[in-house]
ZAMARGU-4260 file (C-alpha; in steps of 0.2 Angstrom, whole numbers, plus 5000, padded with zeros to 4 digits):
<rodrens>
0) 4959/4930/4914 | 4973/4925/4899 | 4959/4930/4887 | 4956/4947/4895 | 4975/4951/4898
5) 4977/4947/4880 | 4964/4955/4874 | 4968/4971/4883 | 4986/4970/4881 | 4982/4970/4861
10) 4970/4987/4864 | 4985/4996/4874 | 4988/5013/4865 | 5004/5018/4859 | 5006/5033/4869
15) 5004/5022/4887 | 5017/5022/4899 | 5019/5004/4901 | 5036/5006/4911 | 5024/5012/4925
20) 5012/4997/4925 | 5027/4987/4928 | 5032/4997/4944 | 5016/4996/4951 | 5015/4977/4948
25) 5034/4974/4952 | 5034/4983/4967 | 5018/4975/4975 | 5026/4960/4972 | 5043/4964/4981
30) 5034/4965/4995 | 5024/4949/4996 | 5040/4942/4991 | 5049/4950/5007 | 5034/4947/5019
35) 5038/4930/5017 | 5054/4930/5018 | 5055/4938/5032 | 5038/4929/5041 | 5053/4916/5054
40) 5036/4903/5061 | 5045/4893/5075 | 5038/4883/5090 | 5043/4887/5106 | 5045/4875/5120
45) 5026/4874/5126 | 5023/4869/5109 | 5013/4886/5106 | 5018/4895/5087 | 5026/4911/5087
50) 5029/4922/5071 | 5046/4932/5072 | 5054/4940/5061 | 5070/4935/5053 | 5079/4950/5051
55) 5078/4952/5071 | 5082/4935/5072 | 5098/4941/5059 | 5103/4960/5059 | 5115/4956/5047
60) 5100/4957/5034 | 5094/4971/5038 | 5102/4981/5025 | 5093/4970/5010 | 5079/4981/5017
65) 5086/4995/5008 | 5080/4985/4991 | 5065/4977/4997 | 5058/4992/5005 | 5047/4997/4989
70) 5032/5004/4994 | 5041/5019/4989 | 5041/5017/4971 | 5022/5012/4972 | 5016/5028/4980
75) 5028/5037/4966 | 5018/5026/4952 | 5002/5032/4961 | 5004/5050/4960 | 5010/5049/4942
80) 4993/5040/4940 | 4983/5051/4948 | 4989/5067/4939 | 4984/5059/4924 | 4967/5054/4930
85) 4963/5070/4938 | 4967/5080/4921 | 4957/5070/4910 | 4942/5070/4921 | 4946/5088/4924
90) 4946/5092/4906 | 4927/5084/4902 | 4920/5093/4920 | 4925/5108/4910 | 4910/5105/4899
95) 4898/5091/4910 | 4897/5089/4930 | 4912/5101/4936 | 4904/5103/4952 | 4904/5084/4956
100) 4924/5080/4948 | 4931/5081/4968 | 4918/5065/4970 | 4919/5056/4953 | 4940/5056/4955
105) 4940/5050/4971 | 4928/5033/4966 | 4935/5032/4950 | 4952/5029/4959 | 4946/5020/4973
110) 4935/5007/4966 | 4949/4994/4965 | 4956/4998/4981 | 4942/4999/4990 | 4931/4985/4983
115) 4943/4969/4987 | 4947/4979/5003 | 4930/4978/5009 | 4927/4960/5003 | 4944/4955/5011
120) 4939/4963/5028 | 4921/4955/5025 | 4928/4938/5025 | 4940/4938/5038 | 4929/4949/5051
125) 4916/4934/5049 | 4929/4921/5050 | 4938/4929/5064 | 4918/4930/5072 | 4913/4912/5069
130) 4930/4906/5076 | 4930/4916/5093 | 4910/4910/5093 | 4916/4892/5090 | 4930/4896/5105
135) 4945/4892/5094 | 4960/4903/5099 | 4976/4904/5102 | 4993/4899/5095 | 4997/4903/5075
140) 4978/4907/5074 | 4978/4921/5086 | 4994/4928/5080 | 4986/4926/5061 | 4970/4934/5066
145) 4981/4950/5069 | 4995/4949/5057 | 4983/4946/5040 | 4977/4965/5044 | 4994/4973/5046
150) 4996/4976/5029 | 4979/4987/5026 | 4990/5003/5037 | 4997/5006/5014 | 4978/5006/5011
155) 4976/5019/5021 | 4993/5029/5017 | 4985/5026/4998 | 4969/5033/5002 | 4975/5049/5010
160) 4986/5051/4993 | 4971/5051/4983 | 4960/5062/4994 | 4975/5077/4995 | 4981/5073/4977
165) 4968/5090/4969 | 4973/5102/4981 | 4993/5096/4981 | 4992/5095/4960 | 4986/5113/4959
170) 5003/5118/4970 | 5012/5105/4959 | 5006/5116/4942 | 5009/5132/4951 | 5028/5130/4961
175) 5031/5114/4953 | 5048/5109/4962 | 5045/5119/4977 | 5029/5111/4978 | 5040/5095/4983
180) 5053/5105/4991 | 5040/5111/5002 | 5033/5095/5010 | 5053/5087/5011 | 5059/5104/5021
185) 5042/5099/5031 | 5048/5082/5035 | 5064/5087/5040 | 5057/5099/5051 | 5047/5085/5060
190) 5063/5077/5064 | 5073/5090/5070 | 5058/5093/5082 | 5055/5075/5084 | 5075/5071/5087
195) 5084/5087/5091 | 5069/5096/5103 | 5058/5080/5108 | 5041/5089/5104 | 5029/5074/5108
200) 5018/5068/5096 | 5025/5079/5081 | 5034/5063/5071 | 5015/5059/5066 | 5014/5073/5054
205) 5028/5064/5047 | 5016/5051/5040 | 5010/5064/5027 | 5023/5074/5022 | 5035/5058/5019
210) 5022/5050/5011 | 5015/5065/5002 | 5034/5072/4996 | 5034/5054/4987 | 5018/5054/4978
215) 5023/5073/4972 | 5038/5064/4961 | 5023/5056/4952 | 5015/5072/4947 | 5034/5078/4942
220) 5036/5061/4932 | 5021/5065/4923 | 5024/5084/4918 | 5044/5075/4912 | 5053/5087/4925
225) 5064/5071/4935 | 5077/5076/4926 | 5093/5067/4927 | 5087/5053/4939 | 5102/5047/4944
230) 5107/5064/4952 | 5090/5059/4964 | 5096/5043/4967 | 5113/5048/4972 | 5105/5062/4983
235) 5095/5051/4992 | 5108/5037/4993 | 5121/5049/5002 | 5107/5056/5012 | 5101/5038/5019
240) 5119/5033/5022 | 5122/5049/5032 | 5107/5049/5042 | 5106/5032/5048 | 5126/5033/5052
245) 5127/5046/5059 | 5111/5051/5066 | 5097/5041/5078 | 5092/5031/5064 | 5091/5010/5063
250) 5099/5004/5048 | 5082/4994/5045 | 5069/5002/5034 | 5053/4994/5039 | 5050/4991/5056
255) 5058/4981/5069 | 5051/4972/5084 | 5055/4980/5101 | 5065/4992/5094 | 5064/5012/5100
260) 5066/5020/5083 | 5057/5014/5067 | 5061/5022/5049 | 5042/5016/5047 | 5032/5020/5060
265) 5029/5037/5058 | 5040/5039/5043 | 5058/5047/5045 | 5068/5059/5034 | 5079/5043/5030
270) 5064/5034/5023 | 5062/5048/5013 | 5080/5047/5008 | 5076/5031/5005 | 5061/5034/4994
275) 5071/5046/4982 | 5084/5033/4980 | 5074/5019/4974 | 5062/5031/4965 | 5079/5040/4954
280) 5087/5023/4954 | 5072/5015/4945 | 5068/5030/4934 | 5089/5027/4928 | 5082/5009/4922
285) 5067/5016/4910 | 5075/5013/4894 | 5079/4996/4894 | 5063/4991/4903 | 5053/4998/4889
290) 5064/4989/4876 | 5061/4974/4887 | 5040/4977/4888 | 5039/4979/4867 | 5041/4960/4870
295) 5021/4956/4868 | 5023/4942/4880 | 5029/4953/4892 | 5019/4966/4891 | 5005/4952/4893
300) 5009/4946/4909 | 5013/4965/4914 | 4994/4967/4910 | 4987/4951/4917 | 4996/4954/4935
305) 4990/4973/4936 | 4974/4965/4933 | 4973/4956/4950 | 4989/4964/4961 | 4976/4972/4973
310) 4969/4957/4978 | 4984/4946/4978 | 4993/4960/4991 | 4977/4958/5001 | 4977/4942/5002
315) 4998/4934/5002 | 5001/4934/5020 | 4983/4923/5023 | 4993/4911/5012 | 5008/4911/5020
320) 5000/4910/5035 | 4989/4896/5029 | 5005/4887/5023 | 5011/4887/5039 | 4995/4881/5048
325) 4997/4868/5038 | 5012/4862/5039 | 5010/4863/5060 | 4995/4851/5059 | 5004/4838/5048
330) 5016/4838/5061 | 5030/4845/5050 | 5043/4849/5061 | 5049/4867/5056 | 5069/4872/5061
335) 5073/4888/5068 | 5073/4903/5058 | 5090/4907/5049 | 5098/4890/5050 | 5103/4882/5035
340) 5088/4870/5038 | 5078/4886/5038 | 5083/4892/5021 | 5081/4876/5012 | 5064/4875/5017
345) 5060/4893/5009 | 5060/4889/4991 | 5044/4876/4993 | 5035/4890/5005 | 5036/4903/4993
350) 5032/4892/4980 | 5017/4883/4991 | 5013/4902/4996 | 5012/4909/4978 | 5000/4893/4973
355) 4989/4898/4989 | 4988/4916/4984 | 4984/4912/4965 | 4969/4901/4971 | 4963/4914/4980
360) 4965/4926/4968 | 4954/4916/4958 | 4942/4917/4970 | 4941/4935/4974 | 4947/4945/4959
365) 4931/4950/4952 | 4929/4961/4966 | 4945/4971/4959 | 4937/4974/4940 | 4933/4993/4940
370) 4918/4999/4933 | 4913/5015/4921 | 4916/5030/4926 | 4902/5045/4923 | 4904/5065/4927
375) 4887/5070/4927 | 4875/5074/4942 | 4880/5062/4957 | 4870/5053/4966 | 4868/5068/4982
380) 4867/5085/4976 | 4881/5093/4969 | 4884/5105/4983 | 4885/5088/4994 | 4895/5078/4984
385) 4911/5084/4986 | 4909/5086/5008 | 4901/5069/5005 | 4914/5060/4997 | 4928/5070/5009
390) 4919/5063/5025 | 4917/5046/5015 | 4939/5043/5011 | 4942/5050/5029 | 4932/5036/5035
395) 4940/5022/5026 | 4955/5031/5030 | 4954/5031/5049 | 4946/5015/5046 | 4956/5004/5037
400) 4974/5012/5046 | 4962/5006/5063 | 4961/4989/5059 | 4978/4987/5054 | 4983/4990/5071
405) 4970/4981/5082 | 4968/4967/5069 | 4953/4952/5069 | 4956/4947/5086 | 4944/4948/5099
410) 4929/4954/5092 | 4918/4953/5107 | 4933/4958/5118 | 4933/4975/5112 | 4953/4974/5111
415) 4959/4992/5105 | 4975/5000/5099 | 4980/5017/5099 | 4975/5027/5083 | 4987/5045/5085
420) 4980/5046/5103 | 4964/5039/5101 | 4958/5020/5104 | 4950/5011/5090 | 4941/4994/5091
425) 4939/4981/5076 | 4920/4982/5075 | 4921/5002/5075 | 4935/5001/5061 | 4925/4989/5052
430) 4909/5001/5054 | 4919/5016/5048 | 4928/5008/5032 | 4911/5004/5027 | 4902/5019/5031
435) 4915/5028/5022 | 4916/5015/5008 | 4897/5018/5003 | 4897/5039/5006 | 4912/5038/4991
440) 4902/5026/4982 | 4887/5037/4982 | 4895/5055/4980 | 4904/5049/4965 | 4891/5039/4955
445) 4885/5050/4944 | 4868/5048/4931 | 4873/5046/4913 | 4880/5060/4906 | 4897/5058/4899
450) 4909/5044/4901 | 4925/5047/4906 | 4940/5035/4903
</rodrens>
């Protein structure tokens, strides 16, 4: 891996943005930090494990959420990405395989997100198989059987970005700002209906036009049309610190347990606030993060960490879960979340944790190298491919957001969760990430013709 992030960090062109490669890596790996951070294992008095979470068991630290709430920046980073991708396959369609492009785009983007994903959901469906089979349950390892799926729901949200991002680049190239303008006044309608009317079910629209509004920064990042980013980030800082103290929203900005109201879950017009703060705040630091990344070693590890981010996100709270599991069957007493005990212990968990996730990374990173990308006649007919590969991300979509809420548990109990209104088992999940997983596979392989980069 060394030799491959050397060798590609030496081929990197001159006219790549390596500040974004840093984003993408450095906010994957805020949040692995904060999941374990935040992950409070204690041991009730019938001996049985619970997971909590640390910022119920201390509001007080709720507010660090407000930097550690990152996903943000990532889907920003995506869009910019996919603009770029999109135009440059776009461009060679002109002249070979235009009527497949809609396919190709969407497996070209999808192949390392999708891949590991699959492989992830493999391993741990047929572990989570075996073990009911066995009759191993409860405690940690029925909490952990849920928990290690949770983090698939910004799969999902990733998916849906890739899938909209043709139809919302068009508006992008056409209205430019209003084409964000557009989706925030969207979001904002969705609360005031949500909030001010109670319309049921409306907040769940909120989910794309949040997201979406985000991931349209991106396409403006990549036409240069930010502007002055700090005026973004004060915007959104005034309109985060309004809205939660003023309005019905929880200082928190992931989601709390037991708690009425989540920034999260659907998404809220302060998370959205919240997004353009971080996203104008980090934008302000360009400059002296691109004087830092002409370091070569820097721009080394950059490389070697995008390399295999994917599969360390997919795989961090099975280590930390692992870690605890551990420390439980050695008959390591843990202290109760928060106390000073507590937070002396944290150092050698994250540092136990990280060891864990790199070991498995060095098991299942092969699974996030990407392969060439062809425009040319797809593997269904043209007129196929692009319905094909539509039905295919929708699938994954619905899938993957499925088994992030039912998790691995009880896979011949037919536990369900609640999909927008609509039950979802982990068996049917798993069916339609990998029903959808191969229809995008097959719409956007195309025959030699011309390879795109």
């Amino acid at each position: 891996m060394a030799s491959s992030a050397h060798a590609l960090a030496a081929a990197t062109p001159a006219s790549r943005d390596k500040y974004v490669d840093l984003l993408r890596v450095a906010s994957l790996g805020t949040v692995v930090l904060g999941h374990w951070l935040m992950a409070a294992v204690s041991v009730r008095g019938d001996g049985r494990a619970e997971v909590g979470n640390l910022l119920a068991v201390e509001p007080r630290l709720q507010l660090l959420t407000w930097a550690l709430q990152v996903m943000p920046v990532f889907f920003f980073v995506g869009g910019f990405s996919h603009a770029l991708s999109y135009r440059s396959l776009r461009r060679k369609a002109g002249e070979n395989g235009g009527g497949t492009l809609y396919s190709v785009f969407l497996r070209a983007r999808l192949q390392r997100l999708l891949r590991p994903t699959v492989v992830f959901i493999g391993v741990w469906g047929a572990l989570a198989l075996a073990l009911q089979l066995a009759g191993r349950e409860g405690g940690l390892l029925d909490v952990s059987l849920r928990l290690v799926a949770q983090p698939l729901w910004f799969i999902g949200i990733y998916l849906a970005m890739v899938a909209f991002t043709p139809p919302l680049l068009r508006l992008h190239e056409r209205y430019g700002w209003g084409a964000f303008g557009g989706l925030v006044a969207a979001a904002g309608l969705v609360d005031v209906l949500r909030f001010g009317f109670g319309v049921p079910y409306v907040e769940f629209l909120n989910f794309a036009f949040v997201w979406l509004a985000v991931h349209q920064l991106g396409f403006l990042r990549a036409d240069g049309k930010l502007g002055r980013p700090y005026l973004l980030a004060g915007a959104g800082l005034a309109g985060v610190v309004l809205l939660v103290a003023y309005g019905p929203y929880p200082l928190s900005m992931v989601g709390m347990p037991g708690e009425k109201i989540s920034n999260m879950a659907p998404p809220t017009f302060a998370l959205l606030c919240h997004g353009l703060w971080l996203v104008g705040g980090v934008e302000s630091l360009r400059g002296p993060a691109r004087r830092w990344l002409r370091r070569p070693r820097v721009w080394r590890a950059v490389v070697a960490a995008n390399g295999v981010s994917m599969t360390a996100f997919l795989w961090h709270l099975t280590a930390m879960l692992g870690v605890y599991g551990a420390l439980l069957a050695l008959g390591v007493r843990l202290p109760e979340p928060a106390t000073g005990a507590w937070w002396a212990q944290v150092p050698v968990r994250v540092v136990v944790a990280g060891a864990v996730t790199a070991l498995l990374v060095t098991v299942f990173r092969r699974f996030e190298q990407p392969s060439a990308v062809v425009l040319g006649e797809s593997g269904v007919s043209p007129a196929g491919a692009r319905p094909a590969a539509a039905l295919g991300v929708t699938l994954c979509l619905f899938g993957v957001l499925g088994l992030s809420m039912v998790g691995f548990g009880g896979l011949l109990e037919g536990r369900t969760a609640v999909l927008i209104a609509v039950r979802v088992t982990a068996p049917v999940a798993v069916a339609m990430t990998l029903v959808g997983w191969l229809l995008v596979e097959r719409a956007g392989r195309g025959r030699p013709a011309a390879v795109a980069a």
